[in-house]
Structures are given as structure tokens and as C-alpha cells.
C-alpha positions as CSV (number, residue, x, y, z in Angstrom):
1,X,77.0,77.0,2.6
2,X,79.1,74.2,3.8
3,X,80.6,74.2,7.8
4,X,83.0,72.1,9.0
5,X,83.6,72.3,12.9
6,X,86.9,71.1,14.1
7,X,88.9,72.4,17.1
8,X,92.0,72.8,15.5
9,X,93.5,72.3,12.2
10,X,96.4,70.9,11.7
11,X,98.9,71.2,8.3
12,X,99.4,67.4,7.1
13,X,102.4,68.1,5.8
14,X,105.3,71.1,4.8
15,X,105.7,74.1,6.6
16,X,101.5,75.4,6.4
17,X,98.7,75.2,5.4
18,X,97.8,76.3,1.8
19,X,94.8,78.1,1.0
20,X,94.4,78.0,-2.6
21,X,94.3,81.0,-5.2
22,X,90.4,82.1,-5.8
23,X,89.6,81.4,-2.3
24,X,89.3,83.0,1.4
25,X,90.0,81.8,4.7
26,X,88.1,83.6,7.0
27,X,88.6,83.6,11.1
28,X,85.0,85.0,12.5
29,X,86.3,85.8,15.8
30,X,89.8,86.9,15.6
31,X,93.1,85.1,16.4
32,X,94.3,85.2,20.0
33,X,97.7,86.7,20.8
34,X,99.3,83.6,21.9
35,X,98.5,82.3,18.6
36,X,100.2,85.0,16.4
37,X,97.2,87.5,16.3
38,X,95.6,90.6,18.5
39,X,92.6,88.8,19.8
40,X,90.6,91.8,18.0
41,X,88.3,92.1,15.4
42,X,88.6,95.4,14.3
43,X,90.1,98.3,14.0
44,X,89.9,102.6,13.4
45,X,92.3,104.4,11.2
46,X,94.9,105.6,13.8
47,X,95.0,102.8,16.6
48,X,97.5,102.3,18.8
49,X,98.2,98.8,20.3
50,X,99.8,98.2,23.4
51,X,99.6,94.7,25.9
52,X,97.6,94.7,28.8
53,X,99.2,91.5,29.9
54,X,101.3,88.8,28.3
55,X,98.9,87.3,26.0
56,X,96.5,90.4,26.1
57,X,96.1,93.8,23.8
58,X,93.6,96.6,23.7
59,X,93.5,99.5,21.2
60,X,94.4,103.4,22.2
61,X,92.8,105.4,19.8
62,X,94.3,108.1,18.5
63,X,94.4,111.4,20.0
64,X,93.7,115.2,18.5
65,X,96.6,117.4,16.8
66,X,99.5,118.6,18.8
67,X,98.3,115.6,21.4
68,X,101.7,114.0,23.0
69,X,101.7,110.2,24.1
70,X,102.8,109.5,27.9
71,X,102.3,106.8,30.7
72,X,99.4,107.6,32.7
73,X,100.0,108.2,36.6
74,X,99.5,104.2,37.3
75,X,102.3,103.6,34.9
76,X,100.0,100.9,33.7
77,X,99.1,102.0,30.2
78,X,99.8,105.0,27.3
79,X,97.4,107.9,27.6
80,X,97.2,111.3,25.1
81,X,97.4,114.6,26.7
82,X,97.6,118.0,25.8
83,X,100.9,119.6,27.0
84,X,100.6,123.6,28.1
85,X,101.7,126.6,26.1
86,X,105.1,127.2,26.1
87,X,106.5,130.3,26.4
88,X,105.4,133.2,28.7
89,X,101.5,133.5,28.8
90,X,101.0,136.4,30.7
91,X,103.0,140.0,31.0
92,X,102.0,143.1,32.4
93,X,102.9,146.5,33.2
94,X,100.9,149.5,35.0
95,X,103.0,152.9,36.4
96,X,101.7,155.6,38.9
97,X,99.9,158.7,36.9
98,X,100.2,161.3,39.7
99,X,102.9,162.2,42.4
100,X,102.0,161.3,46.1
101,X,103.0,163.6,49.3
102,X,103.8,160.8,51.4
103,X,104.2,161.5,55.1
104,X,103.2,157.8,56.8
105,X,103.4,154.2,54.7
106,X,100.6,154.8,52.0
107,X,99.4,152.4,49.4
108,X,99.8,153.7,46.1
109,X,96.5,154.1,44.2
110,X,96.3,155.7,40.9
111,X,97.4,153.1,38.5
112,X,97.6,152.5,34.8
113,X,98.2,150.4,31.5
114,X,100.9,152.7,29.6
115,X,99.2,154.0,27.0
116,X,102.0,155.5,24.7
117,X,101.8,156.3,21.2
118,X,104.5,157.5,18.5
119,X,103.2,158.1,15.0
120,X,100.0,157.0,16.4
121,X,101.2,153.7,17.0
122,X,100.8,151.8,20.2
123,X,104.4,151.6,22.2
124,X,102.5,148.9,24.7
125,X,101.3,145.6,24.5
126,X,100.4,142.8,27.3
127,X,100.5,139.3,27.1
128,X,97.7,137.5,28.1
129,X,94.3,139.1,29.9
130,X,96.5,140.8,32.4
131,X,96.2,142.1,35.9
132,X,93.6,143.9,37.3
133,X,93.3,146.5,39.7
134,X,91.1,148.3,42.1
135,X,91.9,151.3,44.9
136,X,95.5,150.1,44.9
137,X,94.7,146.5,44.9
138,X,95.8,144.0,42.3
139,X,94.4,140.5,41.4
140,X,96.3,137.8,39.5
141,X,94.6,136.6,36.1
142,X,95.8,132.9,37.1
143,X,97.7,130.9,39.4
144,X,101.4,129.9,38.6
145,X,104.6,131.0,39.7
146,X,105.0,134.9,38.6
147,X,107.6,138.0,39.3
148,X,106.6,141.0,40.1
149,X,109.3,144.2,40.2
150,X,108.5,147.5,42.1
151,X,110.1,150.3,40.4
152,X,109.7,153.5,42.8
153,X,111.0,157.0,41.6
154,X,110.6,159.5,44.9
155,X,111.9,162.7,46.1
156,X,111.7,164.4,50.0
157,X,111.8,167.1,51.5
158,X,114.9,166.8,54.1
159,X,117.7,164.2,54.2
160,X,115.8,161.0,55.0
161,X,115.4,157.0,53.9
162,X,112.2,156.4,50.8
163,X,111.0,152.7,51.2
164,X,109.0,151.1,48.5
165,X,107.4,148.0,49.5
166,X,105.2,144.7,48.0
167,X,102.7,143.5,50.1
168,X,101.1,140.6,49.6
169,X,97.6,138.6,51.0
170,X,97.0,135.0,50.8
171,X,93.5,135.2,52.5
172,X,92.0,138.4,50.7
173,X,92.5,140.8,53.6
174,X,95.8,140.7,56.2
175,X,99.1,141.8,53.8
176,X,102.5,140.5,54.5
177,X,105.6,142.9,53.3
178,X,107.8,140.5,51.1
179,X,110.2,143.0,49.8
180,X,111.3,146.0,50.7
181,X,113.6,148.6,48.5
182,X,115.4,151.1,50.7
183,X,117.3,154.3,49.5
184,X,118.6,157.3,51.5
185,X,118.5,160.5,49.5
186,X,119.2,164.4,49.9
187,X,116.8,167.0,50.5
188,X,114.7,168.0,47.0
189,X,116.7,164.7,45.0
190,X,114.7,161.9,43.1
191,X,116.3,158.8,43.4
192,X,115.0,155.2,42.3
193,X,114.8,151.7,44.4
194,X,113.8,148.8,42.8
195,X,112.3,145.8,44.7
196,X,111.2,142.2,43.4
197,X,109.9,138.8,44.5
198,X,109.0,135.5,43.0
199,X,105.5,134.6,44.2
200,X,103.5,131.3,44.1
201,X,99.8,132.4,43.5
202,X,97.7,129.7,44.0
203,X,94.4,131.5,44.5
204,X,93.2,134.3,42.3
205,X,90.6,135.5,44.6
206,X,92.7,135.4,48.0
207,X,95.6,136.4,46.6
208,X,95.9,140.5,46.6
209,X,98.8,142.8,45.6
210,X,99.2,146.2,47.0
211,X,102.5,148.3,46.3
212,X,103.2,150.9,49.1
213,X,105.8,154.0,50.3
214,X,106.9,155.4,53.3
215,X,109.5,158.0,54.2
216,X,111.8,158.3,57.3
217,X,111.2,162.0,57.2
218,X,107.4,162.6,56.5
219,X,107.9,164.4,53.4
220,X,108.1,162.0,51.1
221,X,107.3,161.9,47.2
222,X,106.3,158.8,45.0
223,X,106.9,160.3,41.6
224,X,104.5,159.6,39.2
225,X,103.1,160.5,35.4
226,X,100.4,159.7,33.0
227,X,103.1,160.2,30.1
228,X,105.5,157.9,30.9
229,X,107.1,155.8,33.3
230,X,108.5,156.7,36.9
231,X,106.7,154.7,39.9
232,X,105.9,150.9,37.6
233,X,104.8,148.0,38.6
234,X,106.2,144.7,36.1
235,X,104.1,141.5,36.9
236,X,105.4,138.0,34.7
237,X,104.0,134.6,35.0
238,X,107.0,132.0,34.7
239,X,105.3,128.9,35.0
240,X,103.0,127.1,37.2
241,X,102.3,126.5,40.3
């Protein structure tokens, strides 16, 4: 086989250079990008080329289903990620199963999943792996923004003010009260008061629920049932953190 080494080549006349029919032309190491080409030899099914510089590409390759193409955090090339779920990835619900004598503030301990049936058919369903709970105390399944409503049905025993409270811990012991649902009520009347708050969990062992009563009067009730829903607790993660 035949070599001819030249530096350049150079069309003697018309608009190219002809390569005739039953032959190839073959350029070993790739034509650079100033010179109409990538500067690359090779390629895999699904590349993505994008300049590095004015007379410079590189290949992306491609990324894996439901991938999306951005600008990395430089802003100096195209990168695949994978964006989050949409939609709401975690919902939960637990109520009180027994009634409570409340006669100082008193965290509210006997918790539950609803676990009602008709026709033998589940009424309840979370989404996601959902709270959990120990001796009144709740842990978050993840971090993110979530909201989190108190329902509290109560009674007393004289004319006095039910509170139903959120506490919350950052640091896995000392609880802050960040909502408060006040209601006055009659002697021997239930009432309800709801509370809510929108709370940034960023650590799922520090971070601690409790949910809590107290009564101007000393004879307070939280209502609660294992049938059905009086005293709840509603906990939603909106997004994240």
C-alpha cells in the first residue's frame, strides 16, 4: 500500500476536490473543528455534542430514561439528572384510641393508623412509609417541608378554656410549642379546635413531634376512639427542604 505525505492538499481547480466513484478517502485522525469537523474519531449511539471552547467539542453521552438535560452548577457544560417525584410522596394520619382525664398539660400517648373497614375493605391508605411513633413521640420518615394539623375533640367538667398544642424538638429532647388551638367550652360539652403549622424538618433523628392538652379548669377530656376519628393527628410532606 501506497502513502503519500503532504501537509495539506489543495483542489487544483473548481469548487473541491473529487474523489472518484469505487474509491475511499479516509482521514485517520479526524478533522479538527476549525476545519469543518469534531476533532473526534468516534462516536456511541446517543451522543450529545456540545463546545468546550471555540474550536473545541467533547461528547455527553446519553443519559438513562426519564433523565432531563440541564447546565451543571459551573454553568460551563450540559449534565443529565434525575428530577424528584412529583406529586405528594408522603401522607399520614394516626387519631387518639382512648379518652384522657386531663387535669395539667399532658402529652397525648395512645396513637393509631385508622384501621377502618366497610364490606371488609380498607377505608385507609398512607402514602409513602409514613410516620412513626413511640410513647407520644413522632419521627419524620424524611426531611422536607411538611404540614401537620392537630384535630382535638375534648369535653370538661366546669366552664373552662381546652388547649391543644404541637410541640416540636430540633435537638431530640427540649420541645418548643409552635401552635396552639384554644376553645372555651361549657360544663359536660365536647367541642373541637384545630391547630396547624408548616414545618422545615431537616433532621429525622432530632426532629420529634409530640401533640399535647391542657385545661384551664383541671377536668379536662381529650376525646378519643379506636373506631373512628375524634382527637387526629394529619402529617403531609409538600416538598423539600
Amino acid at each position: 500500500m501506497s502513502k503519500i505525505k503532504v501537509n495539506e492538499i489543495e483542489k487544483a481547480s473548481g469548487s473541491g476536490i473529487t474523489v472518484p466513484t469505487g474509491t475511499s478517502f479516509t482521514v485517520v485522525d479526524g478533522v479538527a473543528v476549525a476545519g469543518g469537523g469534531t476533532g473526534l474519531t468516534s462516536f456511541t449511539a446517543g451522543d450529545l455534542l456540545y463546545a468546550t471552547g471555540s474550536t473545541t467539542l467533547a461528547k455527553l453521552p446519553k443519559g438513562t430514561a426519564n433523565q432531563e438535560l440541564r447546565i451543571n452548577s459551573g454553568a460551563t457544560a450540559p449534565e443529565w439528572y434525575t428530577p424528584s417525584a412529583g406529586g405528594i410522596t408522603e401522607a399520614d394520619q394516626w387519631r387518639h384510641t382512648t379518652s384522657l382525664n386531663v387535669t395539667s398539660e399532658a402529652n397525648l400517648t395512645s396513637w393509631e393508623r385508622p384501621d377502618d373497614q366497610e364490606s371488609s375493605i380498607n377505608c385507609f391508605a398512607k402514602i409513602g412509609t409514613g410516620m412513626s411513633h413511640s410513647s407520644g413521640t413522632f419521627t419524620f420518615p424524611s426531611t422536607g417541608i411538611w404540614l401537620v394539623r392537630f384535630v382535638l375533640k375534648s369535653q370538661t367538667g366546669a366552664e373552662a378554656a381546652n388547649y391543644g398544642r404541637i410541640y416540636l424538638s430540633k435537638d431530640g429532647s427540649n420541645y418548643d410549642k409552635i401552635a396552639s388551638g384554644d376553645l372555651y367550652i361549657s360544663n359536660g360539652f365536647n367541642n373541637v379546635t384545630v391547630c396547624e403549622y408548616l414545618c422545615d424538618i431537616t433532621n429525622t433523628s432530632n426532629d420529634l413531634m409530640q401533640f399535647r392538652m391542657q385545661s384551664s379548669s383541671g377536668t379536662g377530656v381529650a376525646l378519643g376512639n379506636t373506631d373512628f376519628n375524634q382527637t387526629s393527628v394529619t402529617f403531609i410532606r409538600l416538598g423539600d427542604t
